[in-house]
C-alpha positions in Angstrom: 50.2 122.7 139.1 52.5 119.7 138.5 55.4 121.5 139.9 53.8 122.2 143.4 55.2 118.7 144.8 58.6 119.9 143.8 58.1 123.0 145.0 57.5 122.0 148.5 59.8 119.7 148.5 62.3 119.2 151.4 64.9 117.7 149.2 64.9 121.2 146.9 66.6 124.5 147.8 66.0 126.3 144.2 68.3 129.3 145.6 71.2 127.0 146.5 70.8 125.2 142.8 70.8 121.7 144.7 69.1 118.6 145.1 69.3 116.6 147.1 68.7 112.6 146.3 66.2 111.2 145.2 66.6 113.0 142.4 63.0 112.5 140.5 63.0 113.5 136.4 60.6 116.8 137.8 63.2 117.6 140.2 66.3 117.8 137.8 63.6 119.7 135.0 63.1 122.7 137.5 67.1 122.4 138.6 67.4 123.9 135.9 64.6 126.2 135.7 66.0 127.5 138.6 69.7 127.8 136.8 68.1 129.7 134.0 66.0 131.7 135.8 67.9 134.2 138.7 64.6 135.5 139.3 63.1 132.1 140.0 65.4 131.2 142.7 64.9 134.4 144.2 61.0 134.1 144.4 61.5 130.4 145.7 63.6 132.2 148.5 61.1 134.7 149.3 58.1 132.1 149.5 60.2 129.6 151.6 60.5 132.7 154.5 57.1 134.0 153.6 54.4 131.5 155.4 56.8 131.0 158.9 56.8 135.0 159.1 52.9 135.2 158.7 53.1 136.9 155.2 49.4 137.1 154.8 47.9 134.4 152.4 47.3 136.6 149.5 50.6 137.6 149.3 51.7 133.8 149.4 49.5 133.5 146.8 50.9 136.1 144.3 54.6 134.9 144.7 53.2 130.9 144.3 51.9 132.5 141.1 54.7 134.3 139.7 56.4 131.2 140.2 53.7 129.3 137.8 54.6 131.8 135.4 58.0 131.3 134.9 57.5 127.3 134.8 54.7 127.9 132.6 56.3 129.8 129.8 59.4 127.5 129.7 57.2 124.5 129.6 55.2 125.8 126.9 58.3 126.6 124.9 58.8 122.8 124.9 55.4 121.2 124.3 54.8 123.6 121.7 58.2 122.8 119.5 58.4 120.4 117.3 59.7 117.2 119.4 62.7 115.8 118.8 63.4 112.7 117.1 63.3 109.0 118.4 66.9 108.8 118.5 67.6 112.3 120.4 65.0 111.3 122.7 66.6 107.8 123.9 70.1 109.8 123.9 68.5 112.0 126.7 66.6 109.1 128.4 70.2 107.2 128.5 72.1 110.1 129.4 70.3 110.5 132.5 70.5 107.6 133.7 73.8 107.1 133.6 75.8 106.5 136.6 78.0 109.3 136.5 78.9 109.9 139.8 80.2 106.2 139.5 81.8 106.9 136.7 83.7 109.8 138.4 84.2 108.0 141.5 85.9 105.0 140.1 88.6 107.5 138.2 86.7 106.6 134.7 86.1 110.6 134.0 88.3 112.7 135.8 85.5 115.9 136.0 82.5 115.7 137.7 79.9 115.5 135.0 76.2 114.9 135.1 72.9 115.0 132.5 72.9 118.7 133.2 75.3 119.2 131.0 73.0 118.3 128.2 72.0 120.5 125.6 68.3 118.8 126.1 65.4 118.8 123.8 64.8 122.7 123.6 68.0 124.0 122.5 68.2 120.7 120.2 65.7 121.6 118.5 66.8 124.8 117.5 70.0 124.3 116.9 69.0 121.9 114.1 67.0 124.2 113.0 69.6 126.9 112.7 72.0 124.3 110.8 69.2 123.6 108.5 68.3 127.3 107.4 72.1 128.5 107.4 72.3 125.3 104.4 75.5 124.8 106.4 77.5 121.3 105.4 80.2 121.5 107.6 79.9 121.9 111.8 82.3 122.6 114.5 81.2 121.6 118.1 83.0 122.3 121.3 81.7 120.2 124.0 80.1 116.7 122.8 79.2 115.0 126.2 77.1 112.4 125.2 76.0 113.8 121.9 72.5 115.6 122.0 73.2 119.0 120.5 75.6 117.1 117.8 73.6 115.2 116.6 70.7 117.4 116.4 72.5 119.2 113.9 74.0 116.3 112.1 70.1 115.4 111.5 69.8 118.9 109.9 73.2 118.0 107.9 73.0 116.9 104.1 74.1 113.0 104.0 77.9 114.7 103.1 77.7 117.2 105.9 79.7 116.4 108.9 79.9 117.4 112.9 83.5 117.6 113.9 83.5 117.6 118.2 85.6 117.9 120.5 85.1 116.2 124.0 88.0 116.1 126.8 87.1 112.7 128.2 87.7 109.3 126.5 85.2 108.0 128.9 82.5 110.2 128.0 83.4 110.2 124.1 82.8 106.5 124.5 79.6 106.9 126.1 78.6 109.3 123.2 80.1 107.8 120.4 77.8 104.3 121.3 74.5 106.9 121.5 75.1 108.7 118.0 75.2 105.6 116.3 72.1 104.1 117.2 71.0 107.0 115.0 71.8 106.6 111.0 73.1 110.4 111.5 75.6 109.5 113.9 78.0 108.8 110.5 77.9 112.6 110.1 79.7 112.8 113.4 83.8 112.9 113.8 84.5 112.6 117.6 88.0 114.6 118.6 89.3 113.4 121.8 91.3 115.5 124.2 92.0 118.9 125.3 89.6 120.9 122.9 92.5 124.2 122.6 94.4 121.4 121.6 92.2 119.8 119.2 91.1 123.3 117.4 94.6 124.5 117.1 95.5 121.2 115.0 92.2 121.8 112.7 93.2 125.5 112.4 96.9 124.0 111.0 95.0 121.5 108.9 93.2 124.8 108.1 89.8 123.3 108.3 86.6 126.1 108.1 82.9 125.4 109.5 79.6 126.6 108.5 78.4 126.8 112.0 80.5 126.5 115.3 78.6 125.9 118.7 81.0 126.2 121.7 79.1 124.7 125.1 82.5 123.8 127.2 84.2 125.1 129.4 83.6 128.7 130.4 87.2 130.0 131.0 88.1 128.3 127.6 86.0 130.5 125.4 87.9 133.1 124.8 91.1 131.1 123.8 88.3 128.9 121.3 87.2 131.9 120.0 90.5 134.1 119.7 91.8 130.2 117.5 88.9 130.1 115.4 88.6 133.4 114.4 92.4 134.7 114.3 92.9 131.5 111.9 90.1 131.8 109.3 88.0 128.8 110.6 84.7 130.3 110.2 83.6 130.5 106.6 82.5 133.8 105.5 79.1 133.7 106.0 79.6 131.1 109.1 77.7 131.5 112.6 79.2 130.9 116.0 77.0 129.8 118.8 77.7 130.7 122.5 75.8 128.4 124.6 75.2 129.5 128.6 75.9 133.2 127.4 74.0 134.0 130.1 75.8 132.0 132.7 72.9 131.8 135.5 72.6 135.1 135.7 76.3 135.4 136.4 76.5 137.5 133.0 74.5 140.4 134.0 74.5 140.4 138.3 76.5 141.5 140.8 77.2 138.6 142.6 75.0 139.4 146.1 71.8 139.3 143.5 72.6 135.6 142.4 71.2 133.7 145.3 73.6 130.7 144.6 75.9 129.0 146.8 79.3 129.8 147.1 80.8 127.1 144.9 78.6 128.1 141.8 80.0 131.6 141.5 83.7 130.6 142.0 84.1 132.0 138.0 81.2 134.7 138.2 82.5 136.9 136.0 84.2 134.3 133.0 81.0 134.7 130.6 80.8 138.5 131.4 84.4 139.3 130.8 83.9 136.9 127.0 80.7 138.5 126.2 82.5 142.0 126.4 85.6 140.5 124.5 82.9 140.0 121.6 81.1 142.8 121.6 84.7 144.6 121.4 86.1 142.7 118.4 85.4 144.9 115.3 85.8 141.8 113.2 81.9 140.6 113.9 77.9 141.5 115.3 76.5 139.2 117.8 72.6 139.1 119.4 72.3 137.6 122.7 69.2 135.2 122.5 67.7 134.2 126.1 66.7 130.9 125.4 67.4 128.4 128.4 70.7 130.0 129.6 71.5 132.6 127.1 72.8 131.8 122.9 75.0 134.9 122.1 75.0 134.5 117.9 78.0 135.7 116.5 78.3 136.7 112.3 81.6 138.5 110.3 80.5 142.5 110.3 80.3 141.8 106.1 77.6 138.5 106.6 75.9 140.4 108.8 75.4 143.4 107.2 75.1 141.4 103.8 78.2 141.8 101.9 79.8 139.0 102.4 
């Protein structure tokens, strides 16, 4: 299979989630396979010790295939979804191959970011779709980077729909704000610079309400994003919030000796455990965890969910 190469790479560790350079477009794909998948990085473990302790070959065999499956199934998800648009597509393509780590290291974006951080083709796609069958005019985004999951949905927008985002980084807002608009939707889309608590608390004074809400920032934030939208009426009553990396690596729903990550990826372990439960206790609204990539927790009011609202 076309993963193999990577897969017996010496400039991969899957269980340590790092790569090492150069980093080839097949390397950064399974990156985050591995992310997504605790399982993966686990079998990628166990076939790296298998062949120097004379695991006989069939065995090799069987965890080599396991392996095949899990790539598999995630690759089919993608070829067999609608692609996404020309625009969306060159947004990706520029976004990773962006000099980041120049960026960073020259003090032009005070975070360490990187094209992992994109919300990719995948998730794109179906957050567009969701903005499209919810009929929703009116989106709130929490974590732009350079623009992939907003505009996705503005493209699912009516022409008087907008995308308001918030992105901490005037750097990387700039970088965004010069990728949107080489799309026609990028018109739809109001870039909010700065702190994002910040930047939701003056919308919630302004009293502003959204259709749909997709939060993808930072993880010990969400709580505090949710707690302003919600306590202030920002979500319209049959309005959606989506959780991206509900799921966190795994970090959600394993003790931390099952994660087989290093050290530094699991400083937070718990953050996306202890706001899933904060959900799920809030009488105010239903939620559905949906595993796709790294985990979409959907939230609805109790009334839209249960259709009386």
């Amino acid at each position: 299979m076309r993963w193999q190469q990577i897969l017996e790479s010496k400039t991969v560790t899957c269980h340590q989630s790092r790569i090492h350079p150069p980093k080839t477009k097949m390397a950064f794909a399974f990156q985050r396979h591995c992310w997504a998948h605790p399982v993966l990085r686990h079998l990628v473990k166990l076939r790296e010790s298998a062949k120097p302790r004379g695991v006989p070959e069939d065995i090799q065999t069987q965890i080599q295939t396991c392996i095949d499956c899990i790539l598999a199934r995630d690759d089919y998800c993608d070829e067999i979804s609608s692609p996404v648009s020309e625009d969306i597509d060159n947004l990706i393509k520029e976004s990773e191959s962006h000099p980041w780590k120049e960026a960073h290291n020259e003090g032009k974006v005070e975070l360490a970011v990187s094209a992992a951080m994109l919300s990719g083709s995948l998730e794109g796609t179906f957050l567009k779709t969701l903005v499209g069958m919810s009929n929703s005019k009116r989106v709130l985004e929490v974590g732009l980077f350079t623009g992939c999951g907003a505009l996705a949905m503005a493209e699912a927008l009516p022409a008087d729909g907008k995308v308001v985002t918030c992105e901490l980084s005037e750097y990387v807002g700039d970088v965004a704000r010069k990728l949107v608009d080489q799309s026609p939707h990028g018109k739809k889309i109001e870039i909010l610079i700065g702190p994002a608590k910040g930047s939701l608390e003056q919308l919630a004074v302004e009293r502003q309400q959204f259709d749909m809400v997709f939060i993808d920032a930072n993880k010990e934030g969400y709580i505090d994003y949710y707690k302003i939208i919600m306590d202030n009426d920002m979500l319209t009553p049959r309005g959606t919030i989506l959780i991206d990396n509900a799921l966190h690596g795994g970090q959600a729903y394993l003790p931390k000796d099952k994660l087989q990550l290093d050290e530094s990826r699991i400083a937070q372990s718990h953050v996306m455990r202890e706001f899933n439960d904060y959900v799920y206790n809030d009488n105010r609204v239903s939620q559905v965890m949906v595993p796709i990539r790294d985990g979409v927790m959907m939230i609805r009011r109790k009334e839209a969910f249960e259709g009386e609202a």
